[in-house]
Each structure stands twice: as structure tokens, then as C-alpha cells.
C-alpha positions in Angstrom: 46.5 -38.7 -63.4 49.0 -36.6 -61.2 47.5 -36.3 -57.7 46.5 -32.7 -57.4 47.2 -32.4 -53.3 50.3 -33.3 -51.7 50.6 -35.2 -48.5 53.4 -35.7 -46.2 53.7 -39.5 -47.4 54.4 -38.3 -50.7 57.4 -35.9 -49.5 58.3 -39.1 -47.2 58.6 -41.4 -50.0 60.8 -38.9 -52.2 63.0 -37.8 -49.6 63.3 -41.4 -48.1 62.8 -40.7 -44.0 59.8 -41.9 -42.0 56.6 -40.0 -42.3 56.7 -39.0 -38.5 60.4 -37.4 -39.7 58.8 -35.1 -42.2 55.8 -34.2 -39.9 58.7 -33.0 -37.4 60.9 -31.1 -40.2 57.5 -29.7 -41.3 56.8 -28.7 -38.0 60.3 -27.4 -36.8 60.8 -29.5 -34.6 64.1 -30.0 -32.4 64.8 -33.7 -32.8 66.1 -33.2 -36.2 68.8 -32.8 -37.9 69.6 -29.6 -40.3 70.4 -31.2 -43.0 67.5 -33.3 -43.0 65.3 -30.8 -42.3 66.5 -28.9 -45.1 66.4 -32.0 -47.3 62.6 -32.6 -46.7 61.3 -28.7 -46.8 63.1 -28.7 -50.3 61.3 -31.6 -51.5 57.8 -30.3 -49.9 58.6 -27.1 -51.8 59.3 -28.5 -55.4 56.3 -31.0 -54.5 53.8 -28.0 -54.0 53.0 -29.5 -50.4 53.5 -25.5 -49.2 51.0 -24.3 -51.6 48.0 -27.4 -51.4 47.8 -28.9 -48.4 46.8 -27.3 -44.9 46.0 -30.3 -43.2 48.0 -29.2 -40.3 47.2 -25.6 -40.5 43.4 -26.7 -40.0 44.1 -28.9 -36.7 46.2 -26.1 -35.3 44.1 -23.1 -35.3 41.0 -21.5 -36.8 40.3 -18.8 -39.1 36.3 -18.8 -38.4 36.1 -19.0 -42.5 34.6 -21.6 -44.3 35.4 -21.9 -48.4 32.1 -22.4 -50.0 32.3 -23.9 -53.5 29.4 -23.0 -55.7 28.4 -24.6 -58.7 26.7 -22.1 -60.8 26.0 -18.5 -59.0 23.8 -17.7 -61.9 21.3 -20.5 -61.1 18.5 -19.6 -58.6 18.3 -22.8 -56.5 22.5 -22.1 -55.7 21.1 -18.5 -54.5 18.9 -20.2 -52.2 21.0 -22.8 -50.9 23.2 -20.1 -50.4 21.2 -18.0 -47.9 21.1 -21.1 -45.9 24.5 -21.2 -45.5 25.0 -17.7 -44.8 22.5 -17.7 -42.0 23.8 -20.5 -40.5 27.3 -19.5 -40.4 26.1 -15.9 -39.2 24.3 -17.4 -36.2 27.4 -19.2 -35.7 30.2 -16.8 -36.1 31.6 -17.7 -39.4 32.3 -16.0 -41.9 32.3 -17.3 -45.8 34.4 -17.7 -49.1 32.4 -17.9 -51.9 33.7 -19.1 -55.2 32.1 -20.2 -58.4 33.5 -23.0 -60.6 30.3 -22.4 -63.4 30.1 -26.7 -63.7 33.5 -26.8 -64.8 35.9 -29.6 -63.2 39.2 -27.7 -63.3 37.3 -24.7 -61.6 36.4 -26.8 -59.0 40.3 -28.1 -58.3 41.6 -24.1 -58.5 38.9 -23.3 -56.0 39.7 -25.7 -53.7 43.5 -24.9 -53.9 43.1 -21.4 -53.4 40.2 -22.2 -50.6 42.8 -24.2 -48.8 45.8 -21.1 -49.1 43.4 -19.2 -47.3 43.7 -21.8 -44.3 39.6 -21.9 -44.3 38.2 -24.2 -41.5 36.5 -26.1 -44.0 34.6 -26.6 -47.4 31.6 -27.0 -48.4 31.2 -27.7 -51.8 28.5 -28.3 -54.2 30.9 -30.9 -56.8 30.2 -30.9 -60.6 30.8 -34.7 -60.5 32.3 -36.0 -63.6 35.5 -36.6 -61.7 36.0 -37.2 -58.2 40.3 -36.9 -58.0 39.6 -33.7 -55.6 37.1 -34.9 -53.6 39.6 -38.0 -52.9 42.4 -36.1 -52.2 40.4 -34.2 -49.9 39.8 -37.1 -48.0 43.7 -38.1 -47.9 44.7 -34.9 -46.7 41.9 -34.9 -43.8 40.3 -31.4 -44.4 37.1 -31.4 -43.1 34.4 -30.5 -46.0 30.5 -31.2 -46.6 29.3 -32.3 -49.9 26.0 -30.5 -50.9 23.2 -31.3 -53.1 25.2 -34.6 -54.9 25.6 -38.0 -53.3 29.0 -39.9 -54.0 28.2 -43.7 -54.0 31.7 -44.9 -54.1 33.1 -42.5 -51.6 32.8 -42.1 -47.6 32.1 -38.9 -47.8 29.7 -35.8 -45.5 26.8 -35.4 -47.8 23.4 -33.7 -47.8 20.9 -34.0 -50.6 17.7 -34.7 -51.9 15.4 -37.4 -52.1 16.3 -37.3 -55.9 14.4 -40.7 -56.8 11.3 -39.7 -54.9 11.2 -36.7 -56.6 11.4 -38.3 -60.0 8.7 -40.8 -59.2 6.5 -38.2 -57.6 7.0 -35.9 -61.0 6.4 -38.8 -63.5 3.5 -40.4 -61.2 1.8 -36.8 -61.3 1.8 -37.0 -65.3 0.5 -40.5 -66.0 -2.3 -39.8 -63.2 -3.1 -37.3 -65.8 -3.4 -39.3 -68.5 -0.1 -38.7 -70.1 1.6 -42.0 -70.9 4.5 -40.8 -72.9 6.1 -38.8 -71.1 9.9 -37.0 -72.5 12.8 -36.4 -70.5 15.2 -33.2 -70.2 17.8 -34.4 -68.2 20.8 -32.8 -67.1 24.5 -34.9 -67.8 23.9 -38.5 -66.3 27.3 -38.2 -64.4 25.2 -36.1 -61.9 23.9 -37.8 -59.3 20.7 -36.1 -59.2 20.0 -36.6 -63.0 20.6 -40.1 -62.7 18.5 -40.4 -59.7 16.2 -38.4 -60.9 15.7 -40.5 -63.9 15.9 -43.7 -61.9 12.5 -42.5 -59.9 10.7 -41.9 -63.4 11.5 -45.3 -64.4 10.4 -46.7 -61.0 7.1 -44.8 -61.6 7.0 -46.2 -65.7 7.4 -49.8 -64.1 4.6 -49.0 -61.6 2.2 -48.1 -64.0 2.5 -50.6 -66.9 4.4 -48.1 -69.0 7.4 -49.2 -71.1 10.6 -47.2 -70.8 11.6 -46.0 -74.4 15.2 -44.8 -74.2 14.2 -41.8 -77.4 12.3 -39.7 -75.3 15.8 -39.2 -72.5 17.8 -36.1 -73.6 20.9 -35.7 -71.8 22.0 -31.9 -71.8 23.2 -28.6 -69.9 20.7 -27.6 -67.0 20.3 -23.9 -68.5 17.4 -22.0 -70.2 19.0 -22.3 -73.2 19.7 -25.9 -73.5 15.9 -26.4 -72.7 14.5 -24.6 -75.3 17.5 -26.4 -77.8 16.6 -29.7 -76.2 12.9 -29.0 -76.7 13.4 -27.8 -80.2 15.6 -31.1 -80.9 12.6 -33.1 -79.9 10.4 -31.7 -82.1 12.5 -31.9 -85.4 12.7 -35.4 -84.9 9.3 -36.2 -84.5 9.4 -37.8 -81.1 5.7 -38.7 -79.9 5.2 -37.2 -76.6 2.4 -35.6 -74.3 4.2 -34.4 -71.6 7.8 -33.4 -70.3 9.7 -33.8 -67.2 12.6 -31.9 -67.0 16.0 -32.1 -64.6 15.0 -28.4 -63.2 13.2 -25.5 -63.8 15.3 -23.3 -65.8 15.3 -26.6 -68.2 11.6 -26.3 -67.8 11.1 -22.8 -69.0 13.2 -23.2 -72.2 11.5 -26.2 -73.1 7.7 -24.1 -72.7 9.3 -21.5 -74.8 10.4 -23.6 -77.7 6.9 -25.7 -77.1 4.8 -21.7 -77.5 6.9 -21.1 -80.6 5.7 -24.6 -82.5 2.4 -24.2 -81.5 1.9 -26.5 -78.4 -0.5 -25.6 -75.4 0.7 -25.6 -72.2 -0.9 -28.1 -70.6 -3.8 -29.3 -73.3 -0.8 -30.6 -75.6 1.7 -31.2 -73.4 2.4 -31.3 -69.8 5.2 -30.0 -68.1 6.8 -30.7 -65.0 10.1 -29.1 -63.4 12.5 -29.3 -60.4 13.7 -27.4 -57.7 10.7 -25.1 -57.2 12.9 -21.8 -57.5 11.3 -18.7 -57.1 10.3 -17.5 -60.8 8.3 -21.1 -61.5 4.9 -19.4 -59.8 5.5 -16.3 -62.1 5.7 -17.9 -65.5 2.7 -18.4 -67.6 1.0 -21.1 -67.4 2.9 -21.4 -63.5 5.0 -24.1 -63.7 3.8 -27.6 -61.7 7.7 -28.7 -60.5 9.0 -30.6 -57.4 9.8 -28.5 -54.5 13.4 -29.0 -52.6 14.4 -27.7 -49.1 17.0 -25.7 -51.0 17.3 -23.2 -47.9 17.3 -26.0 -45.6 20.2 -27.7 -47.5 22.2 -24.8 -47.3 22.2 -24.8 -43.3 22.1 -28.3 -42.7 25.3 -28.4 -44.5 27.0 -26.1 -42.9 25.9 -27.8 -39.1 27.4 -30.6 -40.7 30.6 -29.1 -41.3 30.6 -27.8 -37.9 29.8 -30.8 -36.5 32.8 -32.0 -37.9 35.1 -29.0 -37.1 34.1 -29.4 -33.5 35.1 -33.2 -33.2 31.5 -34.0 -32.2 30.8 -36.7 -35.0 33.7 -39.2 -36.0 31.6 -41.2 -38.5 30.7 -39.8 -42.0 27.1 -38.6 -42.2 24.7 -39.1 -44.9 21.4 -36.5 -44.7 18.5 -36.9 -47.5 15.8 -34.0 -47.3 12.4 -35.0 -48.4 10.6 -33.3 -51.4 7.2 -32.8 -52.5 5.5 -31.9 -55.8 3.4 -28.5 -56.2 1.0 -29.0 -58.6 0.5 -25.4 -60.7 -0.8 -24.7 -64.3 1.6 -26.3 -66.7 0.6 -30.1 -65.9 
């Protein structure tokens, strides 16, 4: 795959010179010839290095902006996580660049690029995951950045999430407690780290409690309303035996209790259901829906301490933060 973000070893390697030569051409320097300066700004200029990477821009100066890269403005727990970020980076006299990439990978790499044109600080970024080539270049290029509710095991990377497994095993423990023993999944795509997590913290409570895992009752989809209520209505058709549903989140959730209503199904006497995230329509619904509660708020401003951290020079090592969670037990299960 062609490396999105350029670096000055790549316009080193094309134009043949030391990497210490192009970082002098790049930066005007004196000690340099004309010609070879011309030579290696050409290159940098068909190579995109202009355009995609600010590495030096960020250790030079400071803009006071940080890029914030949203996953899905729509969704009510990236609203919250939001206002964290905002009041942190009013109390600390930031300002912020939002954009939205709507869970799409090549979102993600345009809002990064045109994040980085801007010459923000830094990034904080809430990745859709089923790639990771911007994230790695990211980390060549040295731009300072914060990875927010997703946990990369394979990279060295800022991060702040939630206790994902516990959150699973607290949501699944709740149910069997309850007498439910067969308990469906609505998961979002297992590329996520959350959904796998998530998922791995049911099967920890299954194994806990004597329960076989059946691999029928997982359903891997979108993390919408309307890939609930599909996912729900899937489960049905097929004639899966189940007495109560966890699901990846609360908008999941409240499809899946819709398609449930429209077969019949009492909420919780039939089946039980459990969401995630706690956002702030889940006490509103009828029955009020029993979900686990994130510090989504908290997330938001922790993240963006991080990134200053970081921006400041304070902290040289990469930093890993997991916020605790804790079920709220409503009406639905």
C-alpha cells in the first residue's frame, strides 16, 4: 500500500543526499548548495512532502489548535466525549478542528491530511480501526496525537479508553444473575477494539457461570438504530433461542426493542436487554434501558491533557489510560 505521509527519509532516498542534507534544504539553510537545494524541494514537491507532513512546522511554533477527528457526529456518546474536549481545551487556551470521517477509513486519512495543512498542534482522534496505515504514519512523522475511545494492541501509541472487557462481563453477569442463560449478542464490526473486547468480557462471564459460548447468537453489524432493529429482526427469522440481548451500544439497543415490540416480545418478561454507553436518551425510552455507563465526558478531557502533556514535553513515554465503568440497572433487564 503506498504510504500516505511523506517523510524526509523518503525525499532522501529519492534524491540520494543524507537525511540531515534534506532537513537543511527543507529548512533553507546556508550550508547548501543551490542546486541541491533545488534538487531536493523538487522531489519533496512531486512526493507531496509540502502538502502531508508538518512534522517540523509542529516543533517550530504553535497554532493553539488541536484537529479533533470524530467518528460519527451523529452518535450521542461522540457529543459527549466531545464537550469534554472542548472544556478542556477552553480552560486551556485551545481552540479546536472538528471533523467527521462517519466510520469510514479514507475519511479518516483526508481528515488527517487536511488537519495537518492547518499546522494544528496536535490530533486527537477517535480511529475507525480496520486499518491502521495512518495511525503508523503518524507515528513516523512524529506529530503528537491521542487516540480516544479504541486501544491499538500492536502499536505504541497515546490512548485512552474504557474498561471494555469489564463492561462486557458486568452486562452479561447482570443477565444470567437474572436468570437468563442464553443470552444474544449485537455487536458492532469485531475489527473494533471495543466490540471485540466487549465480547471477550461476555465470554469471560459465560465461562464464569457454567454457560457454553454458542457462536449463533454473536451478530456482527453497524452500531446504528437501524442496524439494531435489522440485526434483531435477523434473529428472529432464524429462529435463534434466546432470552435476553446484549448489545455493542445503545442506539443498537433501541432498534433491537423496537423490532422485539413489533414481534410481540416483552421487554423485559421475554427478553432482557442490556446496552452500552449510557447516553442520554437510554433513561427516556420505554421500558428505560438497563446499559453500562462510560465516563464519556471524562474521556473527552483526559484526552486532550494527554495531548498536552505531550505538546508540552512533559511525558516522553507513550501513555495508556483505561476509565472504569459501571452498569445502571433500569427497566429493560
Amino acid at each position: 500500500m503506498k504510504k500516505k505521509y511523506v517523510t524526509i527519509r523518503d525525499i532522501a532516498k529519492r534524491a540520494g543526499v543524507s537525511i540531515n542534507t534534506v532537513s537543511r534544504a527543507l529548512n533553507n539553510k546556508p550550508d547548501i548548495s543551490e542546486e541541491t537545494k533545488r534538487k531536493i524541494l523538487k522531489i519533496a514537491r512531486e512526493l507531496g512532502y509540502v502538502k502531508n507532513a508538518t512534522a517540523s512546522s509542529l516543533r517550530s511554533k504553535q497554532t493553539n489548535i488541536v484537529g479533533v477527528i470524530i467518528a460519527d457526529s451523529a452518535n450521542p456518546f461522540y457529543a459527549e466525549v466531545l464537550k469534554g474536549i472542548e472544556a478542556a481545551s477552553r480552560k486551556y487556551g485551545y481552540q479546536i478542528m472538528l471533523m467527521n470521517t462517519e466510520r469510514v477509513y479514507e475519511n479518516e486519512e483526508k481528515a488527517i491530511e487536511v488537519l495537518l495543512q492547518r499546522r494544528v498542534d496536535g490530533l486527537l482522534i477517535t480511529p475507525v480501526q480496520d486499518r491502521s496505515d495512518d495511525i503508523k504514519a503518524l507515528i513516523e512523522i512524529k506529530v503528537p496525537f491521542v487516540i480516544v475511545g479504541r486501544h491499538f494492541e500492536e502499536l505504541e501509541v497515546d490512548e485512552i479508553h474504557s474498561d471494555e472487557v469489564k463492561g462486557g462481563y458486568l452486562a452479561t453477569r447482570h443477565l444470567i444473575k437474572r436468570g437468563r442463560k442464553n443470552i444474544l449478542v449485537i455487536t458492532g464490526y469485531l475489527f473494533k477494539s471495543a466490540a471485540y473486547m466487549r465480547l471477550e468480557g461476555y465470554k469471560k462471564a459465560l465461562k464464569e457461570y457454567g454457560i457454553p459460548f454458542r457462536e449463533e447468537l454473536i451478530i456482527e453489524t453497524d452500531i446504528d438504530i437501524e442496524s439494531g432493529y435489522q440485526a434483531m429482526r435477523e434473529a428472529i427469522e432464524k429462529g435463534l433461542e434466546f432470552d435476553a440481548v446484549f448489545c455493542y451500544n445503545d442506539l443498537l439497543a433501541f432498534g433491537a426493542m423496537k423490532a422485539l415490540k413489533e414481534r410481540g416480545y416483552r421487554i423485559p418478561e421475554d427478553v432482557a436487554v442490556v446496552g452500552y454507553d449510557d447516553i442520554v436518551y437510554s433513561s427516556f425510552v420505554c421500558p428505560s434501558l438497563t446499559t453500562v455507563r462510560i465516563k464519556k465526558f471524562e474521556m473527552g478531557y483526559e484526552a486532550f491533557r494527554m495531548l498536552l502533556q505531550r505538546l508540552k514535553g512533559r511525558r516522553k513515554k507513550r501513555k495508556r489510560v483505561i476509565l472504569d465503568v459501571e452498569l445502571v440497572v433500569r427497566e429493560s433487564g
